[in-house]
KEKE-3310 file (N, C-alpha, C; in steps of 0.2 Angstrom, whole numbers, plus 5000, padded with zeros to 4 digits):
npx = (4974:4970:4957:4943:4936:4931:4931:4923:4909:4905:4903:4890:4895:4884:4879:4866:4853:4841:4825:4806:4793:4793:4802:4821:4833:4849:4865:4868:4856:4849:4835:4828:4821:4816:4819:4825:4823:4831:4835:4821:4817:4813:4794:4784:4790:4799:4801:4787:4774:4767:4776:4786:4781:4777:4790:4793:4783:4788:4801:4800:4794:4802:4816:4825:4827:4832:4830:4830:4818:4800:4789:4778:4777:4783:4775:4764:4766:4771:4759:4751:4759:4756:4744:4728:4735:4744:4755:4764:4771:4784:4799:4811:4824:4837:4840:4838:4848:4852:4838:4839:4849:4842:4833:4835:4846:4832:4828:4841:4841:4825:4826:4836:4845:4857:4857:4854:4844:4846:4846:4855:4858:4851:4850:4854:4862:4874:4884:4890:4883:4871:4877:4881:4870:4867:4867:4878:4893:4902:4899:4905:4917:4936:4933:4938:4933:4916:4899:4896:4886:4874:4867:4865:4855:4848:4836:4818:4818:4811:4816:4830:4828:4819:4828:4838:4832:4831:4829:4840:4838:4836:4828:4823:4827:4820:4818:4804:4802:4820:4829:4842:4847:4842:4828:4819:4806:4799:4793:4775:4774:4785:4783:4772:4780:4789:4780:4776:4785:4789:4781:4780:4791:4792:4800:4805:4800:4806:4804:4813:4808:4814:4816:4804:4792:4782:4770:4778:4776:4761:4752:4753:4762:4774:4773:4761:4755:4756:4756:4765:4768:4775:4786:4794:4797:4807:4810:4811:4820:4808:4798:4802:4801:4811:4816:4827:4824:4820:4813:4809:4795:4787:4779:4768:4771:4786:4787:4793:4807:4814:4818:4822:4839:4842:4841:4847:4849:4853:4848:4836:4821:4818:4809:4808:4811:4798:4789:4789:4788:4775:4765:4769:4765:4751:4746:4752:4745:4732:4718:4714:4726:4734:4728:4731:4743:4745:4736:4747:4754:4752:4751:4761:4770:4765:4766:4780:4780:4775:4784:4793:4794:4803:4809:4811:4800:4801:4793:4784:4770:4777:4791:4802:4810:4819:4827:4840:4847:4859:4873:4872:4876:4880:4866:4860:4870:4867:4853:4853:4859:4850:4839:4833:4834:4841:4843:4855:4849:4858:4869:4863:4851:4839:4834:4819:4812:4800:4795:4782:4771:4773:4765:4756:4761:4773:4777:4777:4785:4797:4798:4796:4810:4819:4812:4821:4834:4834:4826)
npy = (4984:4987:4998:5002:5012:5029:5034:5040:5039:5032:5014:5003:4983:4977:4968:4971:4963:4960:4968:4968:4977:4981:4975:4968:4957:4950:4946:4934:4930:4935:4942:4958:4971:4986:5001:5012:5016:5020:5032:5038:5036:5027:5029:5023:5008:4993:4987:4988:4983:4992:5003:4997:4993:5003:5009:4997:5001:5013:5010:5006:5013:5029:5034:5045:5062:5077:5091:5102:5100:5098:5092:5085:5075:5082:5093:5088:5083:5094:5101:5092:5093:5106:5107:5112:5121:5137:5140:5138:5133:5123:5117:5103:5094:5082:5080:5082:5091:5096:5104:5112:5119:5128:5134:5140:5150:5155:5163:5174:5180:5184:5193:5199:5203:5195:5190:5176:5168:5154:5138:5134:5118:5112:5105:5106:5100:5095:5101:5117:5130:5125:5118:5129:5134:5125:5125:5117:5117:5107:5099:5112:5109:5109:5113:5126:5145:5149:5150:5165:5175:5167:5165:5159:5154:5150:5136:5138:5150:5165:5179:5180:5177:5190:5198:5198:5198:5208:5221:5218:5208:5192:5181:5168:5152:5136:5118:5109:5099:5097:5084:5079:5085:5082:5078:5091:5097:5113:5125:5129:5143:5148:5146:5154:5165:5166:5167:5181:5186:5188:5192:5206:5213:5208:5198:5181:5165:5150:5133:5120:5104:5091:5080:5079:5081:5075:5065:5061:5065:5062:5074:5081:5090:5096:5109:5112:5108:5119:5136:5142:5148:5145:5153:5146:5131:5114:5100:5079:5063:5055:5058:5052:5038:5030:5030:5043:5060:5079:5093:5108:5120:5135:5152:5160:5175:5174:5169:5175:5175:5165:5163:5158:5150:5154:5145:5126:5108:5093:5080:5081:5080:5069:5059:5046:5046:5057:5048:5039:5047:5052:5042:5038:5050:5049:5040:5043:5055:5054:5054:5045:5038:5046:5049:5038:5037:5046:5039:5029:5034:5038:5027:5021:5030:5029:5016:5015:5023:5017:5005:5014:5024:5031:5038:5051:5054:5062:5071:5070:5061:5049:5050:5049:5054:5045:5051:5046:5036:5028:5027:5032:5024:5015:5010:5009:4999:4987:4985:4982:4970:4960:4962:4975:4988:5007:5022:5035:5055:5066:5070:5062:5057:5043:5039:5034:5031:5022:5014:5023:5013:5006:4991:4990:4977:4975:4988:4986:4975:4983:4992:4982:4978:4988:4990:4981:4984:4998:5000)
npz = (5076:5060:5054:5043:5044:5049:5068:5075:5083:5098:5099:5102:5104:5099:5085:5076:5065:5062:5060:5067:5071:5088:5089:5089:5084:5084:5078:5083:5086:5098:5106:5107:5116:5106:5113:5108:5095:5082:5086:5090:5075:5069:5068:5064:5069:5066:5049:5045:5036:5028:5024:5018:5007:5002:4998:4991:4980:4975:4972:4959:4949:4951:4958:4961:4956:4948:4961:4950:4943:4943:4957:4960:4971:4982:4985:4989:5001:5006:5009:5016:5028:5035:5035:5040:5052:5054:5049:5031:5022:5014:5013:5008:5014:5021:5033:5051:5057:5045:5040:5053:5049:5036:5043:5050:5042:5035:5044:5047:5035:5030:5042:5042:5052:5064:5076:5087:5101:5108:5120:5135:5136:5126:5107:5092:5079:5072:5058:5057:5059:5063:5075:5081:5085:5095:5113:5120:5126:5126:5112:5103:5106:5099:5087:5082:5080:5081:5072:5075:5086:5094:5107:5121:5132:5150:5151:5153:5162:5164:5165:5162:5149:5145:5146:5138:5125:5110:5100:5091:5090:5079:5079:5090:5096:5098:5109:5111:5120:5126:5119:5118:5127:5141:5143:5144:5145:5140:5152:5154:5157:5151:5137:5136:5139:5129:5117:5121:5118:5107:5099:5103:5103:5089:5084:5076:5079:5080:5082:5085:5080:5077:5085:5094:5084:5070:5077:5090:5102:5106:5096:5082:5080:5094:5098:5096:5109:5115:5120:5110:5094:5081:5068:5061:5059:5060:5055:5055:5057:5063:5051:5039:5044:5046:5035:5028:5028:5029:5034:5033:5038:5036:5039:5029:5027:5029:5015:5002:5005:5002:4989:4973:4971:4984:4991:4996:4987:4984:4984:4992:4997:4988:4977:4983:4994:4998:4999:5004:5017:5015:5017:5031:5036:5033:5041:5054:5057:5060:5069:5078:5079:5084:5096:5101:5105:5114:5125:5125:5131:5143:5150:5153:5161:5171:5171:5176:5187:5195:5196:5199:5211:5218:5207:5196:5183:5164:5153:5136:5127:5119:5122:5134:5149:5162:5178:5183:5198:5194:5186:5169:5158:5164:5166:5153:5149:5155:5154:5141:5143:5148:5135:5133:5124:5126:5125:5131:5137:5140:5157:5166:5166:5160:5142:5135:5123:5112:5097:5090:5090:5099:5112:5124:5131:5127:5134:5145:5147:5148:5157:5168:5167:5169:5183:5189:5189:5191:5202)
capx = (4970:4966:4950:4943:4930:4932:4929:4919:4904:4904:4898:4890:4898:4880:4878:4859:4853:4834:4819:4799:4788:4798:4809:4826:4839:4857:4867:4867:4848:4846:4831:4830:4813:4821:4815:4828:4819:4834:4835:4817:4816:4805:4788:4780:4793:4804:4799:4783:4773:4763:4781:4791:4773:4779:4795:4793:4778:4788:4806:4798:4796:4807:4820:4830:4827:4834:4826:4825:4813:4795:4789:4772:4776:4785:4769:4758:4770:4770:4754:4749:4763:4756:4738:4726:4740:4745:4762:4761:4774:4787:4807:4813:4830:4838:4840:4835:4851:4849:4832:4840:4854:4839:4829:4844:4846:4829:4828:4845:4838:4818:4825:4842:4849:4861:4858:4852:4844:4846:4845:4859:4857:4850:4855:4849:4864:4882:4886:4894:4877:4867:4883:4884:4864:4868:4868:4882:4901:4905:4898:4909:4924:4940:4932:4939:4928:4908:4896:4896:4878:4870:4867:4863:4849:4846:4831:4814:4821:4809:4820:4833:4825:4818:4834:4842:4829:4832:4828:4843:4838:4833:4826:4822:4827:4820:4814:4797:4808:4824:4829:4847:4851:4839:4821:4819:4799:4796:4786:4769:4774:4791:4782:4768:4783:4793:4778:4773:4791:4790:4775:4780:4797:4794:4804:4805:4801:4808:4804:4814:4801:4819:4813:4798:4789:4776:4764:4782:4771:4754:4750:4757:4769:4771:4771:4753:4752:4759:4756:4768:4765:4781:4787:4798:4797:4811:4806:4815:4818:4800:4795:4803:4801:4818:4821:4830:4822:4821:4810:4807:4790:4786:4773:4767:4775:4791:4789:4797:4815:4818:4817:4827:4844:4844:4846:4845:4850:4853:4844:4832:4813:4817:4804:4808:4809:4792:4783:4788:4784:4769:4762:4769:4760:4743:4746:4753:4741:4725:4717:4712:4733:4737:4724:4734:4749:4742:4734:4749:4760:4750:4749:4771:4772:4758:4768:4784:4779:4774:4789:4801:4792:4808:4814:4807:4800:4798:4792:4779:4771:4783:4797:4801:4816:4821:4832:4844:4854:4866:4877:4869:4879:4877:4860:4861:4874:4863:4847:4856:4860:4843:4837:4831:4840:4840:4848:4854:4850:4862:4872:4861:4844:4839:4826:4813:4810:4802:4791:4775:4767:4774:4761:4756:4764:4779:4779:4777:4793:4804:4797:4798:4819:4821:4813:4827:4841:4835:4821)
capy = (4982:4994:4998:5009:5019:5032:5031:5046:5035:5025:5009:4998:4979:4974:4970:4971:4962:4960:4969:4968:4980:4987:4970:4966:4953:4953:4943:4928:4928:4938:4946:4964:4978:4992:5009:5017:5017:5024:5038:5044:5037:5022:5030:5014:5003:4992:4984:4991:4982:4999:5007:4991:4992:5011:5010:4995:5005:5019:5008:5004:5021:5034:5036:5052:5066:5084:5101:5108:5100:5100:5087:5084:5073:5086:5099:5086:5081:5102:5103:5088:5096:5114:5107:5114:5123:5143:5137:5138:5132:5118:5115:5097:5092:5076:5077:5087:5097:5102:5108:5117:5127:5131:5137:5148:5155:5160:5168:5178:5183:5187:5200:5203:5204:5187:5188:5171:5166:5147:5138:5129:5110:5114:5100:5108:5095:5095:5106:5124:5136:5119:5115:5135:5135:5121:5124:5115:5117:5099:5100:5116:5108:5107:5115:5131:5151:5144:5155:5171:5180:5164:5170:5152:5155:5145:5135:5140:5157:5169:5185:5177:5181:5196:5204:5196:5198:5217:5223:5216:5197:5189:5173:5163:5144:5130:5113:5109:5094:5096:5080:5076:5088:5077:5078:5093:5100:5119:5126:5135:5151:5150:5145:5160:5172:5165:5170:5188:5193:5189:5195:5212:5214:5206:5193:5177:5159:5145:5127:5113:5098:5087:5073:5080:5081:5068:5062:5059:5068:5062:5078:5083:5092:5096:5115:5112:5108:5125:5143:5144:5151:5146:5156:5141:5124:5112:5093:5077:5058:5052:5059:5047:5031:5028:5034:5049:5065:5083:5097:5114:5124:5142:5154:5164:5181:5171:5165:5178:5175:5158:5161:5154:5151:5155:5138:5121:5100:5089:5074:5085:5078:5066:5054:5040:5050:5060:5046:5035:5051:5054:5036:5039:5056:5047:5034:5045:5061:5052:5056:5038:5036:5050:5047:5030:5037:5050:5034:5024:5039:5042:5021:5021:5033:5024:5010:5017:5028:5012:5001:5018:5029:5039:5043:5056:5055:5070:5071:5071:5058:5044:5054:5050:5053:5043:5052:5039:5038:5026:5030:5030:5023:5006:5008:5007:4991:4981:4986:4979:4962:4961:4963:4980:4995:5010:5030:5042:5060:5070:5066:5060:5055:5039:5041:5030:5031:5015:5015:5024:5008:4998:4989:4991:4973:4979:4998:4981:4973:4986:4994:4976:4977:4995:4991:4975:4987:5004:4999)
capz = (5070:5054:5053:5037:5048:5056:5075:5078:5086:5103:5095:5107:5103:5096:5078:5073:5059:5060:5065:5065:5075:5091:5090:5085:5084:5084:5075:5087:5085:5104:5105:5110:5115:5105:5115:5104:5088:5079:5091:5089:5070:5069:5069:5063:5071:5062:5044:5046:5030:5023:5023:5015:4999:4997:4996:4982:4975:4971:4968:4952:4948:4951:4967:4961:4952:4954:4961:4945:4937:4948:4959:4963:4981:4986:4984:4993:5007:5010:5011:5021:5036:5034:5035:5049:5056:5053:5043:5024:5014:5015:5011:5012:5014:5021:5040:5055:5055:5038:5043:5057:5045:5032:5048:5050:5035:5033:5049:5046:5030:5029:5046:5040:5057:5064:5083:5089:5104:5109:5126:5137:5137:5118:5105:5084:5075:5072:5056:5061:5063:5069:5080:5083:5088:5102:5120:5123:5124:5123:5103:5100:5105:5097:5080:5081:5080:5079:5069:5079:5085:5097:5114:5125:5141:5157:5148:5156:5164:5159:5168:5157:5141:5145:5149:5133:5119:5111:5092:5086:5088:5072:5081:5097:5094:5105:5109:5115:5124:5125:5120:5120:5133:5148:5141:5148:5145:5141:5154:5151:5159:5149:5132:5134:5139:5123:5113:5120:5119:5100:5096:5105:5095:5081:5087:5072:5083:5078:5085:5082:5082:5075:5088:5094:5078:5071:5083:5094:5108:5105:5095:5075:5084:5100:5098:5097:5114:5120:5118:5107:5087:5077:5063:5056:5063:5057:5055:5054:5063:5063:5046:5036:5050:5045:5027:5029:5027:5034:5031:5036:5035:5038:5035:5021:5026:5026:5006:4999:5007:5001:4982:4967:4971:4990:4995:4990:4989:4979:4986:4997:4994:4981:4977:4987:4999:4999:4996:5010:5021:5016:5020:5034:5037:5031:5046:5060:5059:5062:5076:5083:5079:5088:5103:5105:5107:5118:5128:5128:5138:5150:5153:5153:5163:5176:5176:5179:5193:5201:5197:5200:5213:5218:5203:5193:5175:5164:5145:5132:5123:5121:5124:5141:5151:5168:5180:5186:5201:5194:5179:5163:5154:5166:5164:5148:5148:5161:5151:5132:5145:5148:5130:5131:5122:5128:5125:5135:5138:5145:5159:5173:5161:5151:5136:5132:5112:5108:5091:5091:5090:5105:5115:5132:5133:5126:5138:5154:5150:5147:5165:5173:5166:5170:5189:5190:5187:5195:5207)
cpx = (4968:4961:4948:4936:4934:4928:4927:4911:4906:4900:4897:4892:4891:4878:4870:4856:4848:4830:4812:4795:4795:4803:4813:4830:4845:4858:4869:4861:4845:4840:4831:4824:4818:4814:4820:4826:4825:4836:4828:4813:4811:4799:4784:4783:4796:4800:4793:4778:4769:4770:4785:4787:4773:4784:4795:4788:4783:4796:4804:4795:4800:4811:4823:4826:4827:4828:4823:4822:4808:4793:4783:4771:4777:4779:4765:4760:4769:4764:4749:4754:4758:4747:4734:4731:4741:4751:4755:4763:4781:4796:4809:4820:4831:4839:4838:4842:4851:4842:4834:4844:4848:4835:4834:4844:4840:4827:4834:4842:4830:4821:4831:4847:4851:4859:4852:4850:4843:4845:4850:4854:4852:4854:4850:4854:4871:4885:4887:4888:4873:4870:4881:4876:4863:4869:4875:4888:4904:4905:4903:4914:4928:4938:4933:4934:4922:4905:4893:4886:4874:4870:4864:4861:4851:4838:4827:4815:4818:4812:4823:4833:4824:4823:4838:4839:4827:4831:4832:4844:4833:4828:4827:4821:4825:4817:4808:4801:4813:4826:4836:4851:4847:4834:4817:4810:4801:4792:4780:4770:4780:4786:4777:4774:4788:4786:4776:4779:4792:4787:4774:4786:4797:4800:4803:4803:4802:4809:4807:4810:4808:4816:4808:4791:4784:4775:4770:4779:4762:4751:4754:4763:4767:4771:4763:4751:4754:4756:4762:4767:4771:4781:4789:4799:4802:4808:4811:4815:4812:4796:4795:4802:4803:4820:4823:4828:4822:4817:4809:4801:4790:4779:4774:4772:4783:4795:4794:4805:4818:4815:4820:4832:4847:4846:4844:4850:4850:4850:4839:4825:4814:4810:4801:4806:4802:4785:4782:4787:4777:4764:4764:4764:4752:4742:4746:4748:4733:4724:4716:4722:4736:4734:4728:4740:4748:4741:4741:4757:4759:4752:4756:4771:4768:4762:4776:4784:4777:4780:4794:4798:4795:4809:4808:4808:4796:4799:4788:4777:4776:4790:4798:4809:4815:4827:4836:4848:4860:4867:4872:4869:4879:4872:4858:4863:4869:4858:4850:4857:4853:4839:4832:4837:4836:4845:4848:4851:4853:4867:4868:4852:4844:4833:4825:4811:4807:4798:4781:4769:4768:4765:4763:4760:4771:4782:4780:4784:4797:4801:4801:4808:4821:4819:4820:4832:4840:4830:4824)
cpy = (4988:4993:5004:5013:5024:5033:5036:5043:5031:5019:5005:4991:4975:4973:4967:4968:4960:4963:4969:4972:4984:4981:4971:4962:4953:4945:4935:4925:4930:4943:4952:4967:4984:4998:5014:5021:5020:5029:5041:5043:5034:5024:5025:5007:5001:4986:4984:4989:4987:5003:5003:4991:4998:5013:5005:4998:5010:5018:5007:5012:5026:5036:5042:5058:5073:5089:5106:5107:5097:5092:5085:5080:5078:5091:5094:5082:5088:5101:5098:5090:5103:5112:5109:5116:5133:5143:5135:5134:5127:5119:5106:5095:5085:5073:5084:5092:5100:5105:5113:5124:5128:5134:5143:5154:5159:5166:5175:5183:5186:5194:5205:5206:5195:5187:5183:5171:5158:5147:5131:5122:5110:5109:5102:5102:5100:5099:5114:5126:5130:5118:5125:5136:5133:5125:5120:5112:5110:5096:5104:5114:5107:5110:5125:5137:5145:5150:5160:5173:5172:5165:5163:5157:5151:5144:5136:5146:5161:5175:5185:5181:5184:5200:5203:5198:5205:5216:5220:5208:5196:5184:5172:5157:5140:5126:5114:5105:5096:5089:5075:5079:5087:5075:5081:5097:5107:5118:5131:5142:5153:5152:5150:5167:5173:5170:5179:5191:5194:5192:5204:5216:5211:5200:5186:5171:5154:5139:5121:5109:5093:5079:5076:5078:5074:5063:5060:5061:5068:5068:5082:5084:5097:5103:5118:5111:5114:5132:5146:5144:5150:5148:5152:5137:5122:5103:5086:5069:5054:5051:5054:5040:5028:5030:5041:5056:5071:5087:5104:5118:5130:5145:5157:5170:5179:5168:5167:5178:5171:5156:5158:5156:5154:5148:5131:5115:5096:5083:5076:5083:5073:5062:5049:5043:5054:5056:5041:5040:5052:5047:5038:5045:5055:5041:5040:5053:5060:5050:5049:5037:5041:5050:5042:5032:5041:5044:5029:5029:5039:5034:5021:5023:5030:5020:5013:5018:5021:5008:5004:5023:5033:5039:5046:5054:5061:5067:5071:5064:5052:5045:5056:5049:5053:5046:5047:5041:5035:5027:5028:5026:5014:5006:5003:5001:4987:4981:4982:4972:4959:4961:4970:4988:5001:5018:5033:5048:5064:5068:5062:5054:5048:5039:5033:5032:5024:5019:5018:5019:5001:4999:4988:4985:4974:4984:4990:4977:4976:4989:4989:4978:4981:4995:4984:4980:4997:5003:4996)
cpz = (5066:5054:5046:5042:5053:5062:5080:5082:5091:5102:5103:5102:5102:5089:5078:5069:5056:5064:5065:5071:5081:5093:5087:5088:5082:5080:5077:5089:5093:5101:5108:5109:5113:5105:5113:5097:5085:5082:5089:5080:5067:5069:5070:5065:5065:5056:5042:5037:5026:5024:5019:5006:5000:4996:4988:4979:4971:4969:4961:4949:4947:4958:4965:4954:4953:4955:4956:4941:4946:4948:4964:4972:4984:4990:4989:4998:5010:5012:5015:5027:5037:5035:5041:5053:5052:5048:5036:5018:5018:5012:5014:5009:5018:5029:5045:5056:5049:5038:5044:5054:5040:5038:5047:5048:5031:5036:5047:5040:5026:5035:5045:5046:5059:5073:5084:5094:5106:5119:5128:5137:5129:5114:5098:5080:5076:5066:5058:5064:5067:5076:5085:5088:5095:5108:5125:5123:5121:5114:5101:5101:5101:5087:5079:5082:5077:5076:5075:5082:5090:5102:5116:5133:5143:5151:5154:5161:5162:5159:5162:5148:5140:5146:5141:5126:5119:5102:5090:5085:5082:5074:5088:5094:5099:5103:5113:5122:5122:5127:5123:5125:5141:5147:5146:5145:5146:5146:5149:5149:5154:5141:5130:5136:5132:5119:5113:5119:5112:5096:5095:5099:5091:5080:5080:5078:5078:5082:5080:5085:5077:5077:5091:5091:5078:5072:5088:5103:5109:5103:5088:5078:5091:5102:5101:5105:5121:5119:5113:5099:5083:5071:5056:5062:5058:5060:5053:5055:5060:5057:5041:5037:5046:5039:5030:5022:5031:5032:5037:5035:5039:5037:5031:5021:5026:5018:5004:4998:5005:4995:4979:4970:4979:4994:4993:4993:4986:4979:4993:4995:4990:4981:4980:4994:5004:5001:5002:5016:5020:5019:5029:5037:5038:5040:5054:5063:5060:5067:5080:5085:5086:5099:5107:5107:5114:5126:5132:5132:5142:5154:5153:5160:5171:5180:5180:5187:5199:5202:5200:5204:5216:5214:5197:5184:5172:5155:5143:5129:5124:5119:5130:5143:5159:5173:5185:5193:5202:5187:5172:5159:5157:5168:5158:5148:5149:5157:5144:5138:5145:5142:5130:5129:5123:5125:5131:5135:5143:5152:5164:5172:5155:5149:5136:5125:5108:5101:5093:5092:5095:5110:5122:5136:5134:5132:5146:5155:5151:5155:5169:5172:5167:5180:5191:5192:5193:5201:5215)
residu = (UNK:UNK:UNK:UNK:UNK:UNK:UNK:UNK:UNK:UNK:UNK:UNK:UNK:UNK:UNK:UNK:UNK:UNK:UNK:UNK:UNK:UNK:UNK:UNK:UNK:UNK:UNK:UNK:UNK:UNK:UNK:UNK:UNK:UNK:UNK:UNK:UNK:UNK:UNK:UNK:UNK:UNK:UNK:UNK:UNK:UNK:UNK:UNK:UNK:UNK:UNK:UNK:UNK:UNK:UNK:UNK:UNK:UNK:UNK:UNK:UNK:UNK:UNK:UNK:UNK:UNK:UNK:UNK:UNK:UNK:UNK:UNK:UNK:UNK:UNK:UNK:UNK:UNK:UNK:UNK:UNK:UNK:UNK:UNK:UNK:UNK:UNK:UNK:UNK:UNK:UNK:UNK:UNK:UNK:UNK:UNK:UNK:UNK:UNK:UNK:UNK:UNK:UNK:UNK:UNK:UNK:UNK:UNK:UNK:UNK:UNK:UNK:UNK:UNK:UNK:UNK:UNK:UNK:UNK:UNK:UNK:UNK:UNK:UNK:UNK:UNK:UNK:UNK:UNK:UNK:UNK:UNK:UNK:UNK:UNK:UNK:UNK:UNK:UNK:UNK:UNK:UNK:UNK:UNK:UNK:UNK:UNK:UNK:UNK:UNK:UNK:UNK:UNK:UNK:UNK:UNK:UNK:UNK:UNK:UNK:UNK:UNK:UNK:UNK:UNK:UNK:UNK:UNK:UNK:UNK:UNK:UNK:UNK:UNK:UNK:UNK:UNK:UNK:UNK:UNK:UNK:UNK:UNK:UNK:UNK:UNK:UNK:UNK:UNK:UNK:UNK:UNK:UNK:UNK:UNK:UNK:UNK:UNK:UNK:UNK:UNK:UNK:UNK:UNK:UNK:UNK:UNK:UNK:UNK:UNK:UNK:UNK:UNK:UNK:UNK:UNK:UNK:UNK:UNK:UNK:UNK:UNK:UNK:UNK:UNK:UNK:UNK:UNK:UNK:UNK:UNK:UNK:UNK:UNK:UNK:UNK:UNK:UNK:UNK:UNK:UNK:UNK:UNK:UNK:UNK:UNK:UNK:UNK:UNK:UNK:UNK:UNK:UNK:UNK:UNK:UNK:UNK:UNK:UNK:UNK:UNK:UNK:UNK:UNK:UNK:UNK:UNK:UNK:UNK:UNK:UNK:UNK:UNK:UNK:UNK:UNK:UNK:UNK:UNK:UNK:UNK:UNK:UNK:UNK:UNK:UNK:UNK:UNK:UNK:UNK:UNK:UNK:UNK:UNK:UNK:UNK:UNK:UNK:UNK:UNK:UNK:UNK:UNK:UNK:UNK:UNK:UNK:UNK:UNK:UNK:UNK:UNK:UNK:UNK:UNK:UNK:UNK:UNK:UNK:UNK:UNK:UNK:UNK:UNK:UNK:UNK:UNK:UNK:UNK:UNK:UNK:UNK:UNK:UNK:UNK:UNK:UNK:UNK:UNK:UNK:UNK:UNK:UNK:UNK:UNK:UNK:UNK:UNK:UNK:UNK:UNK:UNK:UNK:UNK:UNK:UNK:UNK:UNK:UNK:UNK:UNK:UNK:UNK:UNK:UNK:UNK:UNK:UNK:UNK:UNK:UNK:UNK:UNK:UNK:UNK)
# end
């Protein structure tokens, strides 16, 4: 059979075609608890009616308009991310790897040196420096020399770092969570020896918050809940809760290096874009919002533990991953028969990602359908 797509995607044999809250229906009118969220995207779930009254609010408006005439959401999208926090200034592009290569490049450039640090089982995005930042071979395959100067750790190894982090590193890259390589949690002890190594050489930090980021961990982002002080955070996923957006913020002594004509997008911020972000932002950065989220992790994870008390769950927020000890992949299957959808992480781990707004009702069936299958 010709097919005009290409077949770079392991598609599950489900076609989707409605959703409301952390529901969806397929084409046969199954119903489904989706704790995939888009991988991480949904922040408000699905169809969310204060995301649906700003998107017509600002169709009737204006959806495009380039970079180089000025754009007041974009200014007060910056500065609602940058607020109460030691970050100053914003860049928004269109996804969480483009974040990652403007993280990059401004790191390369504010130190002018190219040596990277990243960390095995690391997952930044699939264009070459994004791809080249990863942790893991299976990404660089098959595409030739990768951008040269990333040095990949054992993740939480402080020796590790110590022995590798020397004047000519530009940058230390990492997740708070590594999400698509298990959901694997920074430790403390790594997260305060990340930052005294940077503070000591001058080291640049750079947290990807791609699926982390807003209130994905019951906390703006989840840096906040570490010792560690990023220099440049990159933002993504969650921001848009499902329109596609990407941003980068830095600090102040960063401004300078990312003047006119150093880098740039043609559909990066636009209107539509900024606007359904920021609703979002006004929703998910308030405190009672975040409290709840905070509340309804601890309450997931409760029940798990009682429905799955051999197997280990590790994560932040509601970003949890279950270590399996049957294949994931027929986790996954059995869990989609069942009506719950589910993602992997990595080979041996499956993620939980519903919508920041599933109910404790909700977090009780997808358990009960996860105890059927691995219990």
């Amino acid at each position: 059979m010709t097919q005009a797509l290409f077949n770079n995607y392991k598609r599950r044999p489900v076609h989707l075609v409605k959703g409301q809250g952390t529901k969806v229906w397929d084409e046969a009118g199954k119903e489904y608890l989706d704790f995939v969220s888009g991988i991480a995207v949904l922040s408000l779930g699905h169809s969310n009616p204060i995301l649906v009254e700003a998107m017509k609010e600002q169709s009737d408006k204006l959806w495009h308009v380039s970079n180089l005439f000025d754009n007041p959401e974009q200014e007060k999208l910056a500065a609602s991310l940058v607020a109460d926090t030691h970050l100053a200034h914003g860049f928004f592009c269109n996804s969480g790897t483009e974040a990652n290569e403007a993280a990059i490049k401004l790191a390369r450039k504010h130190t002018g040196k190219h040596k990277m640090i990243t960390f095995l089982h690391s997952f930044h995005g699939r264009t070459f420096a994004a791809m080249s930042a990863t942790g893991q071979e299976k990404v660089h395959a098959g595409f030739g020399p990768i951008v040269e100067k990333f040095e990949y750790l054992p993740f939480n190894d402080v020796a590790a770092l110590q022995a590798a982090a020397d004047e000519e590193t530009a940058a230390i890259m990492l997740e708070v969570v590594q999400g698509e390589g298990g959901v694997n949690p920074v430790t403390a002890e790594f997260a305060e020896a990340i930052q005294a190594i940077c503070d000591d050489k001058g080291i640049l930090l750079i947290v990807d918050e791609v699926q982390t980021g807003i209130a994905r961990t019951g906390t703006r982002y989840a840096w906040e809940q570490t010792a560690l002080k990023p220099d440049i955070v990159s933002l993504a996923k969650g921001l848009g809760g499902g329109f596609p957006i990407g941003a980068m913020l830095a600090t102040e002594a960063l401004f300078d290096s990312f003047g006119p004509g150093t880098h740039g997008t043609t559909f990066g911020g636009n209107p539509m874009a900024t606007h359904i972000a920021q609703t979002v932002i006004d929703t998910v950065f308030d405190q009672a919002f975040l409290a709840d989220v905070e509340t309804k992790s601890i309450y997931a994870k409760q029940q798990l533990a009682k429905a799955l008390p051999n197997l280990q769950v590790r994560g932040m927020g509601l970003l949890l991953g279950i270590e399996s000890p049957l294949p994931v992949a027929e986790v996954i299957q059995a869990a989609e028969e069942k009506g719950l959808l589910l993602v992997g992480a990595g080979e041996t781990t499956v993620r939980l990602l519903p919508p920041l707004t599933v109910s404790n009702e909700e977090i009780d069936a997808a358990v009960a359908i996860l105890k059927e299958i691995l219990g």
